[in-house]
C-alpha positions as CSV (number, residue, x, y, z in Angstrom):
1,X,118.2,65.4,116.1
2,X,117.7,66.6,112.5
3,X,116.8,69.9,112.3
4,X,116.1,70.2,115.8
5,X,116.2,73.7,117.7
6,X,119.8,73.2,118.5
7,X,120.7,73.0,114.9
8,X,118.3,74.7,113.1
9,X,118.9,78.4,114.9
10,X,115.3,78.7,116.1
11,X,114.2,80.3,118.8
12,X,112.3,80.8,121.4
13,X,110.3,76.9,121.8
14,X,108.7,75.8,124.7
15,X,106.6,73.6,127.1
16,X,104.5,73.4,130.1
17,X,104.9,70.1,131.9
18,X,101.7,70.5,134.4
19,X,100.4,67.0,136.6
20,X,97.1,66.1,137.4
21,X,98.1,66.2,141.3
22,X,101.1,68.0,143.4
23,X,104.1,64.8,143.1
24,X,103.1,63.5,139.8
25,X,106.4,64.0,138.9
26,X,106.6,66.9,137.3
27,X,110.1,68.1,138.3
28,X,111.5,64.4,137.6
29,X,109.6,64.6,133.8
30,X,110.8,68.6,133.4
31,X,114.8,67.3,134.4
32,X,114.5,64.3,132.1
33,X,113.4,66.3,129.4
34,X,116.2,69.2,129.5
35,X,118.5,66.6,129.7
36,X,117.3,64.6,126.5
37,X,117.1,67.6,124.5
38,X,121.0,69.3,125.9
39,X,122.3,65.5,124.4
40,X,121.0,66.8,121.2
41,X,122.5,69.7,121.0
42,X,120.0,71.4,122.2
43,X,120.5,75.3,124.6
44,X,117.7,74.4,127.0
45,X,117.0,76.2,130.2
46,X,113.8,74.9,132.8
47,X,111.4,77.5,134.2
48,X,108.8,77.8,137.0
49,X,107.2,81.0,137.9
50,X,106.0,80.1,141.5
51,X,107.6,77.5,143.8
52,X,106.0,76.8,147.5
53,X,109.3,75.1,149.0
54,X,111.7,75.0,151.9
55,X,114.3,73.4,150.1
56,X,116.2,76.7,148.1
57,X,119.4,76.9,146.5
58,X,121.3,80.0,146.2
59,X,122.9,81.3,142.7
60,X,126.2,82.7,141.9
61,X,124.2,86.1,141.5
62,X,123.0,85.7,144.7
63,X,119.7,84.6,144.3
64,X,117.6,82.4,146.3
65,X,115.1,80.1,144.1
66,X,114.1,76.3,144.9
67,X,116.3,73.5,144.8
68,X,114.2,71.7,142.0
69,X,114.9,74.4,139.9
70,X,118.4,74.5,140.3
71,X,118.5,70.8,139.5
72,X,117.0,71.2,136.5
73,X,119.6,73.7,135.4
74,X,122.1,71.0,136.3
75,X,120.5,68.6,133.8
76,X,120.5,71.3,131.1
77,X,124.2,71.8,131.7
78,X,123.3,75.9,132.2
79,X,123.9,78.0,135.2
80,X,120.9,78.5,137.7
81,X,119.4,82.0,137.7
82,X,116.5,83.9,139.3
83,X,114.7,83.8,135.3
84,X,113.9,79.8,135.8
85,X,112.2,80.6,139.4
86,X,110.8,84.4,139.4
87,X,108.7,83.6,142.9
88,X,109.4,81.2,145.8
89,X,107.0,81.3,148.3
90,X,108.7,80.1,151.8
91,X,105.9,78.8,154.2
92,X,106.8,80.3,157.7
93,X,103.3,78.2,158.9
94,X,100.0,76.6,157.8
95,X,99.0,80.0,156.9
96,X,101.7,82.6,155.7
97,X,104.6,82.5,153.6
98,X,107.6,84.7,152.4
99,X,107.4,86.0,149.3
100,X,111.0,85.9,147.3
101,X,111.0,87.5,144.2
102,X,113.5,87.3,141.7
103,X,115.9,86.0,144.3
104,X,115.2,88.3,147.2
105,X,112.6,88.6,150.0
106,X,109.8,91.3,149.4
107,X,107.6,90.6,152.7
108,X,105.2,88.2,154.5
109,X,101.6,87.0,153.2
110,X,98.8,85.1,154.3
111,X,97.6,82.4,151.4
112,X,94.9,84.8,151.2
113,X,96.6,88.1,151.0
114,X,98.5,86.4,148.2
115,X,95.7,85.0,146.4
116,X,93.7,88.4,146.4
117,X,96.1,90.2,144.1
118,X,99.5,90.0,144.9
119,X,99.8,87.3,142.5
120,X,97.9,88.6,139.7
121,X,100.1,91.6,139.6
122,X,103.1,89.2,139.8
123,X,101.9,87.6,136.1
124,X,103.7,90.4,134.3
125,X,107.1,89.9,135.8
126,X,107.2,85.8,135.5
127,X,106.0,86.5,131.8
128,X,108.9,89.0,131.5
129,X,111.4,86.1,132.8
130,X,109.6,83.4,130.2
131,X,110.3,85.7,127.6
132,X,114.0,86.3,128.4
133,X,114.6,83.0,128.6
134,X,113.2,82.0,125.4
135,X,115.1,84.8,123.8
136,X,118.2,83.4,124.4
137,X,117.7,79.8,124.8
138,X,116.5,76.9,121.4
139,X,114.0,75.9,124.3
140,X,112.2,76.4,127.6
141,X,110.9,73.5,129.4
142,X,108.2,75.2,132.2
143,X,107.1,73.2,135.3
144,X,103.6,73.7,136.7
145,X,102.7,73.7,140.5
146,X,100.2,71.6,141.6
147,X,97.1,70.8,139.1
148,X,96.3,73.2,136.4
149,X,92.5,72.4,137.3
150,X,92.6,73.9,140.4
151,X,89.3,75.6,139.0
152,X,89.0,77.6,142.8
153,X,92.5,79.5,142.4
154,X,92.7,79.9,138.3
155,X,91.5,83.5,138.5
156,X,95.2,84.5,140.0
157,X,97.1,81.6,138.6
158,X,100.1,82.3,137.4
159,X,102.3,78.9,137.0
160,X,99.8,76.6,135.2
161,X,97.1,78.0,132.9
162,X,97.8,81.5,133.0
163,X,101.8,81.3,131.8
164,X,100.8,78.6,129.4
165,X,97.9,80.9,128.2
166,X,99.9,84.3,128.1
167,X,103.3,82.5,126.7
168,X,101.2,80.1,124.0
169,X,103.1,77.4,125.5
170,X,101.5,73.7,124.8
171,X,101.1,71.8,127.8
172,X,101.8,68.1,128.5
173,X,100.0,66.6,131.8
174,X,101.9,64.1,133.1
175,X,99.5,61.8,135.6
176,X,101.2,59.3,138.8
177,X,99.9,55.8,137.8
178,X,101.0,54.5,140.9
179,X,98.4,56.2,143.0
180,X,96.1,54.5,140.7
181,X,93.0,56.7,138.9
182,X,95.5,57.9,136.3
183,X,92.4,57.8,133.1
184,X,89.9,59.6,135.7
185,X,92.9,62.3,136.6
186,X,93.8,62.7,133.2
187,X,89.9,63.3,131.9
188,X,88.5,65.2,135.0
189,X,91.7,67.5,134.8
190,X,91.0,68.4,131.0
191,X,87.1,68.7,131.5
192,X,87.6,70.9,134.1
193,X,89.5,73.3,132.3
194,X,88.0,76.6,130.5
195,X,87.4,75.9,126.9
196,X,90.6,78.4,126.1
197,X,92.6,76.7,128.0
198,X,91.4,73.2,127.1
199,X,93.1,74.6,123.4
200,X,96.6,74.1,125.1
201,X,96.8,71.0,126.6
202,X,98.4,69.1,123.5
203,X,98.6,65.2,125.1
204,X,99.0,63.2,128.8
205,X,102.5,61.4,129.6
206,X,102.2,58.4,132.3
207,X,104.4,58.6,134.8
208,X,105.7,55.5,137.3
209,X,104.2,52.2,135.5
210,X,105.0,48.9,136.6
211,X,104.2,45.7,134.1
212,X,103.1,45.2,130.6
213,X,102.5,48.2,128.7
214,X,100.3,46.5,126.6
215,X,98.0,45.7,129.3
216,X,97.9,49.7,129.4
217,X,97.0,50.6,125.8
218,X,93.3,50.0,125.3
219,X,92.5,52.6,128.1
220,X,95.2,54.5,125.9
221,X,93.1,54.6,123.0
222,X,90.1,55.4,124.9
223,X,91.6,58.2,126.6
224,X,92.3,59.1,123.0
225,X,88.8,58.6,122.0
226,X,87.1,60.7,124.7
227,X,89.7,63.3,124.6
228,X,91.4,64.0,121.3
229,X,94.6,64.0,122.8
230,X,97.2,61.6,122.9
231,X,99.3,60.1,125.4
232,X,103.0,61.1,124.5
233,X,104.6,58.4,126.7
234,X,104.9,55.8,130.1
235,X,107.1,56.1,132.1
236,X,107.9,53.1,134.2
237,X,109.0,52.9,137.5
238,X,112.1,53.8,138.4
239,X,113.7,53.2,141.8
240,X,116.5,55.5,142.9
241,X,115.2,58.8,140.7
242,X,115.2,60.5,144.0
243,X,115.9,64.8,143.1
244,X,116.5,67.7,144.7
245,X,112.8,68.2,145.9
246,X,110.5,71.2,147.0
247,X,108.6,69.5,149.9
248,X,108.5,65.9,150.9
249,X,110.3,63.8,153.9
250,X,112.9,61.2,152.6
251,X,116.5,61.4,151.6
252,X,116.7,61.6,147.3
253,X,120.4,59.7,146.9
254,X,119.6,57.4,149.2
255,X,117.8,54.9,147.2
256,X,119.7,55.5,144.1
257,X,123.3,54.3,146.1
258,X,121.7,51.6,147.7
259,X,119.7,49.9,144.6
260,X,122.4,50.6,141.9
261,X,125.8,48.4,143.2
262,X,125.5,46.9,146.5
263,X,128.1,49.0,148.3
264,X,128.8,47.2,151.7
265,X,131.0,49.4,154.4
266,X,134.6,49.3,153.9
267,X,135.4,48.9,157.5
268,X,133.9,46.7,160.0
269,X,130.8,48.8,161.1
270,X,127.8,50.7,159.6
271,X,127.5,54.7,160.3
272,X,124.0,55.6,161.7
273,X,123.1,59.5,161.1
274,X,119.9,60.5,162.8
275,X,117.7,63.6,161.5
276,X,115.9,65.5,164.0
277,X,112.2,66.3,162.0
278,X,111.8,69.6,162.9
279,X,109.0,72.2,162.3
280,X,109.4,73.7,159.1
281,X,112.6,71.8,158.0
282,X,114.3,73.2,155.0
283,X,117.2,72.0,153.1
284,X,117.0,68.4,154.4
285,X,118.8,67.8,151.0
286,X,121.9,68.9,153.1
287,X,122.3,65.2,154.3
288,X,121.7,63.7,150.8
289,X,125.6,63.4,150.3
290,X,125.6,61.8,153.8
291,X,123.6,59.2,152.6
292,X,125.1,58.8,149.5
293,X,128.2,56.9,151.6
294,X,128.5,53.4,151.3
295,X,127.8,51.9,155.0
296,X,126.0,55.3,156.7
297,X,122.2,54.8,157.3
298,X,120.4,58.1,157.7
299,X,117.1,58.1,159.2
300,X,114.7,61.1,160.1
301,X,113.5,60.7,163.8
302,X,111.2,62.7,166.0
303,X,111.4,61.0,169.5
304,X,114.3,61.1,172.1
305,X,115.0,57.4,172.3
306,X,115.5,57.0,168.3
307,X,118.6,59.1,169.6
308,X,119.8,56.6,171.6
309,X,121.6,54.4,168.8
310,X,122.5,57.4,166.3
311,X,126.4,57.8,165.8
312,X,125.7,61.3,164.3
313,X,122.8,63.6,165.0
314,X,121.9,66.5,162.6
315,X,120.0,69.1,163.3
316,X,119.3,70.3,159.5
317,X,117.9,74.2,158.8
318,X,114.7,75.1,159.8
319,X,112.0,78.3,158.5
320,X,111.4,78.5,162.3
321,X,114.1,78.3,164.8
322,X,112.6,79.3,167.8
323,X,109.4,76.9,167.1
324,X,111.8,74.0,165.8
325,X,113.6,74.8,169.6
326,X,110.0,75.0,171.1
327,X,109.2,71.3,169.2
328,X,113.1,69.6,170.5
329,X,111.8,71.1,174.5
330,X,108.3,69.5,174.1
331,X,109.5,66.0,172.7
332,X,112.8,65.8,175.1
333,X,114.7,65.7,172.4
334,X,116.7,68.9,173.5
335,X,118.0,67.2,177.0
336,X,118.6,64.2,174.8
337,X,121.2,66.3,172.8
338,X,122.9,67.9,176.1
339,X,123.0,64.7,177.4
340,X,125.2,63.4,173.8
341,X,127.9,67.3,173.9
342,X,128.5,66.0,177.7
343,X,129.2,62.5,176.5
344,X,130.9,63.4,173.8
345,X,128.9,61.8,171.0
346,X,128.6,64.0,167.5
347,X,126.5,66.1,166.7
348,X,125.9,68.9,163.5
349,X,123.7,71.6,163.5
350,X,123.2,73.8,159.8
351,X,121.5,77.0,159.5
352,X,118.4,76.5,161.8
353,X,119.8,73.6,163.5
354,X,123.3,75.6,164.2
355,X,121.2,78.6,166.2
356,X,119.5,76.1,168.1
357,X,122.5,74.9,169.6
358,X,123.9,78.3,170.5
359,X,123.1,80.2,173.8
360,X,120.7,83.1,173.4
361,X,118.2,84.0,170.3
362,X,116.8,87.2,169.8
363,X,114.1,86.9,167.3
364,X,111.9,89.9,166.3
365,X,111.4,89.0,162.6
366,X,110.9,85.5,162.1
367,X,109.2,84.5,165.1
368,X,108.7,87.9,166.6
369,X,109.3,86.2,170.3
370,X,112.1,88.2,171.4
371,X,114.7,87.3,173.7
372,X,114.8,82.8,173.6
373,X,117.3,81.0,175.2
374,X,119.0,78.3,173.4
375,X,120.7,74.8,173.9
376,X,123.7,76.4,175.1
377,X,126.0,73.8,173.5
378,X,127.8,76.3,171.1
379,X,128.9,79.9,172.4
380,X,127.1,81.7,170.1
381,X,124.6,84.3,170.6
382,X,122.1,85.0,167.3
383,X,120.4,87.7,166.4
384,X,117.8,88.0,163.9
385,X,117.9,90.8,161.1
386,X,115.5,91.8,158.3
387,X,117.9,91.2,155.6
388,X,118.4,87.7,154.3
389,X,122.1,86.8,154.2
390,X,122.2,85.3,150.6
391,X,126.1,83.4,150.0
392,X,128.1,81.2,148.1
393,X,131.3,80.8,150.7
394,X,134.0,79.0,149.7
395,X,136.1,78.3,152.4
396,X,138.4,75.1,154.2
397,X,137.7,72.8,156.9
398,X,139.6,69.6,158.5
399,X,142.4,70.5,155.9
400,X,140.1,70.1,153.3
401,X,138.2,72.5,150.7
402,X,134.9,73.4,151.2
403,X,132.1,75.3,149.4
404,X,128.2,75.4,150.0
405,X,125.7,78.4,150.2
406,X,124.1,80.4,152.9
407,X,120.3,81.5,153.5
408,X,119.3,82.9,156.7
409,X,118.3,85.9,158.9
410,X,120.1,85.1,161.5
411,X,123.3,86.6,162.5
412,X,125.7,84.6,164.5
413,X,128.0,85.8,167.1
414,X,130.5,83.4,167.8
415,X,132.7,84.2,171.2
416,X,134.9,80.8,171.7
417,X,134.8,76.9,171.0
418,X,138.0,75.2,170.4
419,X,138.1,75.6,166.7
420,X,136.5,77.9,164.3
421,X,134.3,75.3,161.7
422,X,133.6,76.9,158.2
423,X,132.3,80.4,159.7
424,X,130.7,78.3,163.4
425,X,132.6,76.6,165.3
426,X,132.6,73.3,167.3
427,X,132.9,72.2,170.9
428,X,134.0,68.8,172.3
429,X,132.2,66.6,169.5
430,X,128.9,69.0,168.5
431,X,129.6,71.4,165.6
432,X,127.7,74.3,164.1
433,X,127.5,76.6,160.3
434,X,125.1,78.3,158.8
435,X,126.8,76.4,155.1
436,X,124.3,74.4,153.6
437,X,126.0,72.0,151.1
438,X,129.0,71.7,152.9
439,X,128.4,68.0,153.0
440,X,128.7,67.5,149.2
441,X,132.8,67.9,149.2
442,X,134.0,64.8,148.9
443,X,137.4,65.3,151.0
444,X,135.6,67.3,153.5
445,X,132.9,65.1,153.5
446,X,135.2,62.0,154.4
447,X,137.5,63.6,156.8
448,X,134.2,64.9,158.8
449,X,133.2,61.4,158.8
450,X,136.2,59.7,160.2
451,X,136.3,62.4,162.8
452,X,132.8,61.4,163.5
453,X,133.2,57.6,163.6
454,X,136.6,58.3,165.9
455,X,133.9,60.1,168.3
456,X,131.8,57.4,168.2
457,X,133.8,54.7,168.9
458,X,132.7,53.4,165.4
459,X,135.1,51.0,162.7
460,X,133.7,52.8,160.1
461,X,135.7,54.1,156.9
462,X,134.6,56.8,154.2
463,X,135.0,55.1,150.8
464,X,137.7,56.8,149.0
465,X,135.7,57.3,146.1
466,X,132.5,58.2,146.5
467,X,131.7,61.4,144.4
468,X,128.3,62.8,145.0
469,X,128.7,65.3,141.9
470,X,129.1,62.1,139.2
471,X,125.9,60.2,141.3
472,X,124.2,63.1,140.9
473,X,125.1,63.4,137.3
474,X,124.3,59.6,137.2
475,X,120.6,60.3,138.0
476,X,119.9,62.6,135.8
477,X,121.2,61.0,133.0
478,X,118.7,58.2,134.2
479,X,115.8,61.0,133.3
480,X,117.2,61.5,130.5
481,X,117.1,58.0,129.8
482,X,113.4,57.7,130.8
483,X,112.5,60.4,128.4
484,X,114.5,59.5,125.1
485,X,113.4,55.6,125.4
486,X,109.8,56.0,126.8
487,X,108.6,59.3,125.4
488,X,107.2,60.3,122.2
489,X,110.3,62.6,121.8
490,X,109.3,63.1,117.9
491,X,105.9,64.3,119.2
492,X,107.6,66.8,122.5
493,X,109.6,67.8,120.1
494,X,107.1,69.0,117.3
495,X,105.3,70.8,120.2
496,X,108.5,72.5,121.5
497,X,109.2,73.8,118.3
498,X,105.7,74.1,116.8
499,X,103.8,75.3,119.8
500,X,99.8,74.4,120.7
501,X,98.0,72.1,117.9
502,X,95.2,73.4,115.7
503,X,92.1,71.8,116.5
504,X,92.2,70.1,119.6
505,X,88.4,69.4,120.4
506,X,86.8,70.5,123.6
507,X,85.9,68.2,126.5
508,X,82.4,69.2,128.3
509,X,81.8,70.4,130.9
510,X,84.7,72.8,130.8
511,X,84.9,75.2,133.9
512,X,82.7,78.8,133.7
């Protein structure tokens, strides 16, 4: 890149990557293009001011912010902070969520407490984080949530519209071809925005096309025509570009292993890891690295018999323990896991999942229900506190290193089991910790799975060199990939370093 941010000493550019519906693919488009611009030399950080996910990460700082975010980091090569996610919003039900800010917990609202002016006062702080970020980074690539032409909530937005419109930051909608309506997303979302806002949104990028792109390029110019505004790329499918995601049920390395090189098992049998769905699951990414192993199948189940065949069962972390332990009592599935700890047959609980298994919950801040009984599988007694325990522990396990990071209320009290197991502990074959990430350490990873498969009576063998931080590395080099080969990047990169267009014309009706 000629004279390019990274060489050029200026500061300070940036872009809002918005989508015409939630899943466009704005987090894979906002990875691929920090990762195209740090292989040019250019200091890139992402940025979203409000997340709605489950799935968090914790920072060396400890700070919580969403997964997604910290991916993103990882494909511009910087350390995760609380700057590139300044408000996550937890969901604790179809109604409330917790508000994190900057990293820690402030409270409880209800969608509507938040949208009534909570989150217009928030505006000034996630402009605040923007602006630090720009300071001391060539460019900021900013992620939207949702639509931008969300025309009921834009009075109190703050991640689409309103940062682009209080930063100056030109916005690129990107628009999910394979749901099909791509041309009417892309139009209605522009016509629907305010004539000031309508000023920022500089061009449309297609994500997930399959065939000819020729066959694509007269609506192209016609979107062009009716618009003014170009489209800046196509993207075409990718399989395997599974990421570290906010909210959505499937496993994000598992494709990517599977479709690349054919791995078969390197001993005689297959490893099958069952997932118990629960209410409010969060970090399901935990058994990403599990799937990432040649010869293990992961699945998510939610019925006692789809138990039945699993060599493994992992109960992952949950936003609601004692509803996720209400939901295993209605389905059976919790006398389906006592009858597997009598037999002998693995099973893992993290976080959520780990509480579930011990023998008595007492609850009065995330539930609020008191005094719960629990499994009784793990002799440990929880008890829910106000603070969040926010951690990065380092630690050792089956002779192996381990690190991963920690985000709970709950407080564990662990009085016995026959070995201590990274802060839990395990009994017979089940095992609980409140580590997420554990999982992604190779050597620990392997020995925990030949320990599993010598529980199950399975001729299964860890490959000895599966390493989930190069296929991770691996994937988002294939955004990057995407980006440099099927994106304008001549055109992004104008916008990143010469902000919104002059005269971009306006598209009637435009919101009021």
């Amino acid at each position: 890149m000629n004279g390019g941010p990274g060489t050029s000493g200026k500061l300070g550019g940036g872009l809002l990557v918005a989508g015409t519906t939630s899943d466009a693919g704005k987090s894979v488009v906002t990875a691929g293009i920090c990762r195209w611009l740090v292989r040019q030399g250019v200091r890139v950080a992402p940025f979203k001011a409000q997340n709605m996910s489950l799935n968090s990460f914790v920072t060396r700082e400890g700070a919580e912010i969403g997964r997604a975010q910290a991916m993103q980091a990882a494909a511009a090569c910087v350390e995760p902070t609380a700057l590139m996610n300044p408000v996550l919003l937890k969901p604790g039900g179809d109604r409330t969520s917790q508000v994190v800010l900057l990293g820690k917990p402030v409270g409880e609202l209800s969608a509507r407490g938040y949208h009534a002016g909570r989150q217009e006062q928030l505006l000034g702080t996630v402009t605040d984080c923007l602006a630090e970020l720009r300071r001391t980074h060539d460019a900021v690539i900013c992620e939207g949530a949702g639509s931008p032409a969300e025309i009921n909530l834009r009075r109190t937005d703050i991640v689409n519209m309103g940062i682009a419109r209080a930063a100056r930051l030109p916005v690129v909608v990107v628009g999910d071809i394979d749901r099909g309506g791509v041309f009417a997303s892309f139009f209605g979302t522009t016509a629907l925005l305010s004539k000031e806002d309508q000023t920022l949104v500089a061009g449309y990028l297609v994500n997930k096309f399959r065939g000819d792109v020729t066959l694509l390029e007269p609506g192209l110019d016609m979107l062009r025509t009716l618009t003014g505004r170009p489209t800046l790329g196509v993207l075409p499918y990718r399989h395997g570009l599974g990421i570290d995601e906010e909210d959505g049920l499937r496993v994000s390395l598992r494709g990517a292993v599977r479709e690349s090189v054919v791995a078969p098992p390197h001993g005689a049998d297959v490893l099958r890891v069952a997932v118990c769905a629960v209410p409010l699951m969060s970090n399901f990414t935990d058994v990403d690295a599990l799937a990432a192993e040649p010869g293990v199948v992961v699945r998510f189940v939610d019925r006692a018999e789809e138990l039945a065949d699993a060599d493994l069962v992992v109960l992952p972390g949950t936003r609601g323990t004692v509803r996720a332990l209400a939901w295993l009592r209605e389905r059976g599935l919790a006398d389906a896991l006592a009858r597997r700890a009598a037999e002998g047959r693995p099973v893992l609980g993290i976080c959520g999942g780990f509480q579930i298994l011990g023998e008595h919950i007492d609850d009065e801040v995330e539930s609020k229900a008191g005094a719960v009984a629990g499994l009784g599988l793990l002799p440990v007694r929880v008890r829910f506190a106000a603070a969040k325990t926010l951690a990065r522990p380092v630690g050792e396990a089956l002779g192996e290193p381990v690190e991963g990071y920690e985000i709970h209320h709950g407080v564990a009290e662990v009085t016995g089991g026959d070995e201590e197991f990274l802060d839990g502990c395990r009994v017979g074959s089940v095992w609980g910790t409140h580590w997420h990430g554990s999982l992604e350490s190779d050597g620990f990873r392997r020995a925990f799975l030949r320990r599993v498969a010598a529980d199950a009576g399975r001729a299964f063998v860890p490959a000895p060199d599966t390493r989930f931080g190069t296929l991770r590395e691996e994937q988002l080099d294939l955004l990057g990939d995407l980006v440099e080969e099927h994106a304008d990047t001549a055109a992004l990169l104008r916008l990143i370093e010469e902000g919104v267009p002059e005269g971009l014309p306006f598209v009637p009706p435009g919101a009021p």
